[in-house]
C-alpha positions, 0 to 999 in steps of 0.5 A: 492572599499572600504566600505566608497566608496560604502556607499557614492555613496550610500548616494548621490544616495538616496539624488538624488532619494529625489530630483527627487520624490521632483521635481515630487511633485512640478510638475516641473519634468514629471512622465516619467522623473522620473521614468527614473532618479529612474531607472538609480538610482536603476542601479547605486546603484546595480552596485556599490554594485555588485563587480563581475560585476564592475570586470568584467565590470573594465576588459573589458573596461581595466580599472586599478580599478573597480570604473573608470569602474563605472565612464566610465559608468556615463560618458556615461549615462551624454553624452546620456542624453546631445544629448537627451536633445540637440535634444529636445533643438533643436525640441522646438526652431524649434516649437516656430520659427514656433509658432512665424511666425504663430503669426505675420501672424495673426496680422493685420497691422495697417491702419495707417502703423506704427506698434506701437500703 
């Protein structure tokens, strides 16, 4: 991978890591969140870096080029991280379903029988 490459890769990273210590100031992102998305950042930029092991991470996917190696390896963390975030799409919508029947057996009915008020 060219020079130019890797310095790009780069500068988007870091811009990433800008945006998600921004999002965690404005608390519009968790601490725990955070600290994943610097986490796989830090890999990323190491990874893009570290020729040796894209060649050999290029070799074992049989991968033409070292950077598709590296793009195999995003494409997976964008997949895992779709299914956790389906499943935790999935566990809230179930909570306000059951937050939303709690609430409408609390209400007491009208003694007039309308429902409107």
């Amino acid at each position: 991978m060219s020079f130019q490459a890797k310095t790009m890769i780069t500068v988007l990273l870091l811009a990433n890591a800008v945006l998600v210590v921004d999002l965690l100031r404005t608390r519009r992102l968790t601490e725990s969140y955070t600290l994943l998305w610097l986490f796989v950042i830090a890999c990323t930029t190491g990874a893009t870096w570290a020729d040796g092991f894209l060649r050999h991470l290029a070799w074992f996917f049989g991968a033409a080029v070292p950077l598709s190696a590296l793009t195999l390896l995003g494409l997976a963390f964008i997949l895992v991280m779709l299914i956790f975030f389906s499943m935790k799409i999935s566990k809230l919508t179930k909570e306000l379903k059951d937050l939303a029947q709690e609430v409408a057996l609390r209400i007491p009915p009208s003694p007039s029988g309308d429902s409107r008020e």
